[in-house]
C-alpha distance (Angstrom), angle and dihedral (degrees) to the residues before:
residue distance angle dihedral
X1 . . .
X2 3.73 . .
X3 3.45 114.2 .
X4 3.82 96.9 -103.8
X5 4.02 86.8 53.2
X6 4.27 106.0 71.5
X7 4.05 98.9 177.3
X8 3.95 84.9 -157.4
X9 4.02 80.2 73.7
X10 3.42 117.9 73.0
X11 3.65 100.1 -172.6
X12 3.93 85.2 60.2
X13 3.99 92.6 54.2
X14 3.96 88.0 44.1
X15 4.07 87.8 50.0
X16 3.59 89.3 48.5
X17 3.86 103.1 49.6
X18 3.73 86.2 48.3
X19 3.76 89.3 55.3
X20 3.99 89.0 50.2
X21 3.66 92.2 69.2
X22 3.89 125.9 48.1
X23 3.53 108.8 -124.4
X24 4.15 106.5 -97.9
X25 3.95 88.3 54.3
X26 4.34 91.4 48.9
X27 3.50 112.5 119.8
X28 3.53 112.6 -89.8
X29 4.35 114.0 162.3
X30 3.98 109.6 146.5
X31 3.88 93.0 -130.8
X32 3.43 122.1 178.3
X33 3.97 129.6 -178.7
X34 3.60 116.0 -108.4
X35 3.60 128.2 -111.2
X36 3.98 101.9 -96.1
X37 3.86 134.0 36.9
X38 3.22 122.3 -107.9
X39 3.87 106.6 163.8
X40 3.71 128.9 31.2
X41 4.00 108.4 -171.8
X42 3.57 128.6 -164.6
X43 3.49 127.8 -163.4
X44 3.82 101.7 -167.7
X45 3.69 91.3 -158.2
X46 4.22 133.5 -68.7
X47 4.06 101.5 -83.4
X48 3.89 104.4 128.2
X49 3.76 131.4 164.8
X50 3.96 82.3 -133.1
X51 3.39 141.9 71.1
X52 3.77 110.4 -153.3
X53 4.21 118.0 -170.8
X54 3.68 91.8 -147.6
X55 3.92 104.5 45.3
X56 3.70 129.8 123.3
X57 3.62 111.4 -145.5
X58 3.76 89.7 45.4
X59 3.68 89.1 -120.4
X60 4.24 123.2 179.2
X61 4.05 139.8 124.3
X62 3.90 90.6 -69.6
X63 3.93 89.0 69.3
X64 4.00 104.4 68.1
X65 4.45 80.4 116.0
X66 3.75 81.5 76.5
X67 3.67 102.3 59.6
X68 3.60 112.1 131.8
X69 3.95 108.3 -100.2
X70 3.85 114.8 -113.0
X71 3.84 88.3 -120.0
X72 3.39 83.1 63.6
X73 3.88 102.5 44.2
X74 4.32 69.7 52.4
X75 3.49 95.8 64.6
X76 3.70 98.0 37.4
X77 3.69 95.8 56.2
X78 3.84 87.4 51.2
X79 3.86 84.3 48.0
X80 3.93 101.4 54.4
X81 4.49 84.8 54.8
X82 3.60 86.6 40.1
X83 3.97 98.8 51.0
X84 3.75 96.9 22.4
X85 4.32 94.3 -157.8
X86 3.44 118.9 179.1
X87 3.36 94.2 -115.9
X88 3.54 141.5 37.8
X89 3.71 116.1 -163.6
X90 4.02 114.3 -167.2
X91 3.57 105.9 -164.4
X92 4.39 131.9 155.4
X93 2.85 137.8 131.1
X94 3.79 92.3 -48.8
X95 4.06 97.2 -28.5
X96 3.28 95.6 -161.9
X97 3.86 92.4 74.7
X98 3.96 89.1 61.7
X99 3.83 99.9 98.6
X100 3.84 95.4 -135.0
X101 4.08 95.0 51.1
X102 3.74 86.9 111.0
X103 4.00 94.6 57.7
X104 3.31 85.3 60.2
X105 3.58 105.0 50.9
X106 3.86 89.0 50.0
X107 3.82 90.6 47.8
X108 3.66 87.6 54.3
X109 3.55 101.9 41.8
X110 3.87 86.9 44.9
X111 4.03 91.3 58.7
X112 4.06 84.3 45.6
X113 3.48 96.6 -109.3
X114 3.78 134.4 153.6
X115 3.84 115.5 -102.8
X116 3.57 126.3 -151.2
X117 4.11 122.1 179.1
X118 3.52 106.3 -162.9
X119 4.26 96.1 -141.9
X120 3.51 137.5 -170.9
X121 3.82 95.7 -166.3
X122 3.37 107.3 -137.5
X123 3.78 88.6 77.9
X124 3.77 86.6 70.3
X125 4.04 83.5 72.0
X126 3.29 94.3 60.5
X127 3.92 101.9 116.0
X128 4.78 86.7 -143.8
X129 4.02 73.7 56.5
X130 4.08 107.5 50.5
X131 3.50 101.7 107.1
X132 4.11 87.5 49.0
X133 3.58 101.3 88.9
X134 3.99 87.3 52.5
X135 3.91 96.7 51.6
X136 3.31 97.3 46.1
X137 3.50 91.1 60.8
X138 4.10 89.8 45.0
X139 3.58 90.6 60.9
X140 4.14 97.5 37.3
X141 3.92 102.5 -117.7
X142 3.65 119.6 176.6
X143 4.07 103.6 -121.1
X144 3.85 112.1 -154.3
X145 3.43 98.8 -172.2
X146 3.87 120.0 -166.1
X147 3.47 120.0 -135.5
X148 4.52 112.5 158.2
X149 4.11 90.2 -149.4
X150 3.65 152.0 -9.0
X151 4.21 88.2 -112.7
X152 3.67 114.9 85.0
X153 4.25 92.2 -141.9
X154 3.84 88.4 51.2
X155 3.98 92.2 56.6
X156 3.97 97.2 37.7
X157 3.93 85.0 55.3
X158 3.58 92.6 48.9
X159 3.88 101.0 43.1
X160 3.90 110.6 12.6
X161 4.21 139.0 -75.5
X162 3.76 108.1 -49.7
X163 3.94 103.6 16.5
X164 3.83 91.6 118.2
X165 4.01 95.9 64.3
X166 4.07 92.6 31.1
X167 3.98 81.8 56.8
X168 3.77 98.9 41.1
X169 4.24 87.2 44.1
X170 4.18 83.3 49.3
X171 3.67 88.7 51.3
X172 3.43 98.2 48.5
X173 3.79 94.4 54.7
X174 4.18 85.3 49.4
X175 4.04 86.9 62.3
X176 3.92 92.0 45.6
X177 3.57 94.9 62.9
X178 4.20 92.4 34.9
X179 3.84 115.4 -83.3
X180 3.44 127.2 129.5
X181 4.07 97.1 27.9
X182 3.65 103.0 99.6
X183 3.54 101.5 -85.3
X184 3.59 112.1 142.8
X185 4.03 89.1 -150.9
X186 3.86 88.0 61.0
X187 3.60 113.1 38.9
X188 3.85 117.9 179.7
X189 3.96 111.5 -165.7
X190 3.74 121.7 -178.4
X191 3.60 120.1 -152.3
X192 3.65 124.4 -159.0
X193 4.00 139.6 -170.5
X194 3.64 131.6 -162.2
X195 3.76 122.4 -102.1
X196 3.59 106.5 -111.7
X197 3.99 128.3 -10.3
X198 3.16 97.0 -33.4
X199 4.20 127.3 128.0
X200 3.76 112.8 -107.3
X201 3.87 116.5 -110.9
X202 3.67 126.3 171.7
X203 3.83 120.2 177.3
X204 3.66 122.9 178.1
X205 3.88 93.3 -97.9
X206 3.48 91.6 60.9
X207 4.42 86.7 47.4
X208 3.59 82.5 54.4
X209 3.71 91.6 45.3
X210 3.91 88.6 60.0
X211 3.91 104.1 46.2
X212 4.09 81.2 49.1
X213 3.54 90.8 54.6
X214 4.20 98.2 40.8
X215 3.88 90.8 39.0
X216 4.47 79.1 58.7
X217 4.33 81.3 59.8
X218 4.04 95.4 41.3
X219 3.19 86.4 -95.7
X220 4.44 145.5 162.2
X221 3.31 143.0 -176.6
X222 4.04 135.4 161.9
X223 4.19 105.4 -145.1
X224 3.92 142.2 4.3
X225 3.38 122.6 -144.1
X226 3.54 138.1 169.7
X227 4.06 145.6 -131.0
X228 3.86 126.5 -166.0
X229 3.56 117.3 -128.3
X230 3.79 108.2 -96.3
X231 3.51 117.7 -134.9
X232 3.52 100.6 -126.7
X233 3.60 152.6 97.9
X234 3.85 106.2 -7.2
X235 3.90 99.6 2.0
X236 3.58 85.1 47.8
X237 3.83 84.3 56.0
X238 3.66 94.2 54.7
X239 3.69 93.6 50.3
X240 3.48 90.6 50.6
X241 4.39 89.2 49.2
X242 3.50 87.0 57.5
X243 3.30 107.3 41.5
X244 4.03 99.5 -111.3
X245 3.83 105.9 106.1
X246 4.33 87.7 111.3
X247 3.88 99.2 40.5
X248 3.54 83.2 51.5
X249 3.27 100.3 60.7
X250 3.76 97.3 45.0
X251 3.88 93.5 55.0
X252 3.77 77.4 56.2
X253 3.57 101.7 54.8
X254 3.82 89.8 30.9
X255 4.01 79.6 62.4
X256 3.40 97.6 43.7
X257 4.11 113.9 141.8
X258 3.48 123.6 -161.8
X259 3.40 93.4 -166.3
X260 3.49 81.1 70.1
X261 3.36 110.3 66.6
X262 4.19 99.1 69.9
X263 3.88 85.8 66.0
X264 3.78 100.4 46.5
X265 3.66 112.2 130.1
X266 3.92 94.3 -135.9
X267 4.05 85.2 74.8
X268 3.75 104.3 69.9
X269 4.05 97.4 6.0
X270 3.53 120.7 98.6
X271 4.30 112.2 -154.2
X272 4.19 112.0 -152.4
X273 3.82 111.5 -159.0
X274 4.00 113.9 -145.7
X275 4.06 78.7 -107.5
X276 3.82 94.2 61.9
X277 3.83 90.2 -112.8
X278 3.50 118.2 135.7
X279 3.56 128.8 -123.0
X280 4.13 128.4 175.5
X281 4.61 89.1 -121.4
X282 3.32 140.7 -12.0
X283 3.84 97.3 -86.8
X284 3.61 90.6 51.4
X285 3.75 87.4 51.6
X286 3.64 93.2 53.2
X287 4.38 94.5 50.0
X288 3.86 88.5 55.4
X289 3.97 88.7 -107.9
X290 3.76 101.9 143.3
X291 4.06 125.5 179.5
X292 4.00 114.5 -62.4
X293 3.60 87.5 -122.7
X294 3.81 106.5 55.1
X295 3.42 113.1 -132.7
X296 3.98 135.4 141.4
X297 3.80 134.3 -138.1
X298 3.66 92.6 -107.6
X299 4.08 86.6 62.9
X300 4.05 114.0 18.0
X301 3.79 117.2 119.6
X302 3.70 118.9 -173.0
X303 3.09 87.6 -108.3
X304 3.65 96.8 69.0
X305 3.99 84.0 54.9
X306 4.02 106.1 43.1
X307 4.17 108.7 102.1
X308 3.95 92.8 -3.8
X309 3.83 111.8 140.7
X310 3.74 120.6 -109.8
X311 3.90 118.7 -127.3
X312 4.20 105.0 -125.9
X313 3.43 125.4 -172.0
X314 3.79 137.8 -175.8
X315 3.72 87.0 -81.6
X316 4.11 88.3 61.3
X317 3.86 74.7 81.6
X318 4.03 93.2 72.7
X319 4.65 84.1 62.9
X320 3.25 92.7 45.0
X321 3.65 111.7 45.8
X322 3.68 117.1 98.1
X323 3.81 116.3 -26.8
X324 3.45 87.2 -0.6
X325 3.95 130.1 -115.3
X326 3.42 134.8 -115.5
X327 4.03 139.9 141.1
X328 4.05 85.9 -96.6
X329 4.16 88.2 47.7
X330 3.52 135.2 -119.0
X331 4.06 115.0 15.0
X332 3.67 107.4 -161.4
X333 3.67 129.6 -3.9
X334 3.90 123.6 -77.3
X335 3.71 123.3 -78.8
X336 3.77 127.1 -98.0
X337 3.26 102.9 -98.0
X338 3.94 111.0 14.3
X339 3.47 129.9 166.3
X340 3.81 96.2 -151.0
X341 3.74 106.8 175.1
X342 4.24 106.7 37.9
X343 3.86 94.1 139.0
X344 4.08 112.7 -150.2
X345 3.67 98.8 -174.3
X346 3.57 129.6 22.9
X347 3.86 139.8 -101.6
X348 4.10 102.9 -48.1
X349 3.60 115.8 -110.8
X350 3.87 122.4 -108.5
């Protein structure tokens, strides 16, 4: 970044997307959560075993200081009983690393809620990890597994030399033990993100595209969806290296759906810091904008969170642009008239 950008600070990032925009194009939807919760995410802190150019909660193996306390991992599990959402989303980072990931799959599972472990694959290699691929299908977790393309050069670029046959090994050790062949008690999702600044689209060509591709390796999975690259942390950093930060927030807001905004995940998705704040997603979470009404996981209630207003941002822009964005994919269906793929900056560095 330039030196008067630090990505480490979020009120810098937040200063600069407000700059990117003049001020009658700023994001300005009145959102406002909905009355029950459907998603409770936890991001058990940002230690990875990767290093990914494009991600952003600047995640890698110099973050284990951010591990989610076990105070914390305390609260949460008294949370998920407490709050009883359909869906429990365990996210990082890679989340797995976070020795007490397993308590809360089994607290989940126990309540009978839906488990999702947010994965980037490779850590399924890891040889502390080789029993992981088998456990998770015991219990019945959701895998959402990301992989950036169906080309091996594309992904390398985006997450570092070799991630294309770690992930396709990764994968193959997910349809061993029963993922990615229709069961509903295994689910394997792949999510995607464009190359570049460029708004997400994903038609069902380019689904078929994939399982053409993976069937080539051996190889199943059960849906594709898609994430728009954030502009923050260190993609933020390469659009400010090149020059692009501005243009890409105007093909953004040029995108902008409105259709969008009734499926956005911030509505009926609650986003747990590894501090126990509160946050309304994961982006949020990462630009220091927690809930209006302060509260931790050790005391919210839904009621605290039914009807509250959600903070936005310029960076709201990146969910609503074309088909929309969100953890769970696309929200509505593309604009009339979209220009989908009009790249700003080129193909990110590894």
């Amino acid at each position: 970044m330039t030196a008067s950008l630090d990505r480490a600070d979020p009120a810098a990032q937040r200063r600069r997307l407000t700059a990117a925009l003049p001020p009658a194009l700023a994001f300005n939807a009145p959102l406002r959560r909905a009355a029950a919760l459907r998603v409770l995410q936890i991001n058990l802190g940002r230690l990875c075993n990767m290093r990914c150019s494009h991600c952003h909660v600047d995640a890698g193996p110099h973050q284990g200081a951010s591990q989610m306390t076990d105070a914390v991992v305390d609260d949460c599990l008294a949370a998920i009983e407490r709050l009883r959402p359909a869906v429990v989303d365990l996210t990082g980072g890679a989340p797995e690393l976070h020795p007490r990931f397993r308590d809360l799959v089994r607290q989940a599972r126990r309540l009978d809620c839906h488990v999702i472990d947010r994965c980037n694959l490779t850590v399924l290699l890891l040889p502390t990890l080789d029993d992981l691929a088998g456990w998770l299908a015991a219990q019945g977790v959701e895998v959402v597994a990301s992989l950036p393309a169906d080309d091996p050069d594309a992904t390398d670029a985006q997450r570092g030399e070799g991630t294309w046959a770690a992930s396709l090994e990764a994968l193959r050790r997910l349809n061993a033990v029963g993922y990615g062949h229709g069961d509903p008690a295994k689910p394997l999702t792949l999510m995607s993100n464009p190359s570049g600044a460029t708004v997400q689209r994903l038609t069902p060509c380019d689904e078929q595209r994939w399982r053409q591709r993976l069937a080539t390796e051996g190889l199943r999975f059960d849906r594709l969806i898609g994430l728009t690259n954030m502009p923050i942390a260190r993609f933020l950093e390469q659009l400010e290296a090149t020059g692009s930060t501005d243009r890409y927030l105007a093909l953004l807001q040029q995108q902008h759906n409105p259709a969008s905004l009734c499926g956005l995940m911030c509505r009926d998705t609650l986003s747990v810091a590894a501090d126990g704040s509160l946050h309304d997603c994961d982006f949020n979470q990462m630009l220091d904008l927690p809930l209006g009404r302060p509260a931790t996981i050790a005391t919210v209630t839904i009621d605290d969170l039914a009807g509250q207003a959600i903070r936005t941002g310029n960076h709201c822009y990146g969910c609503t642009a074309g088909q929309g964005s969100s953890c769970a994919g696309a929200t509505s269906p593309a604009a009339a008239g979209d220009v989908m793929h009009d790249p700003v900056v080129g193909e990110p560095a590894p």
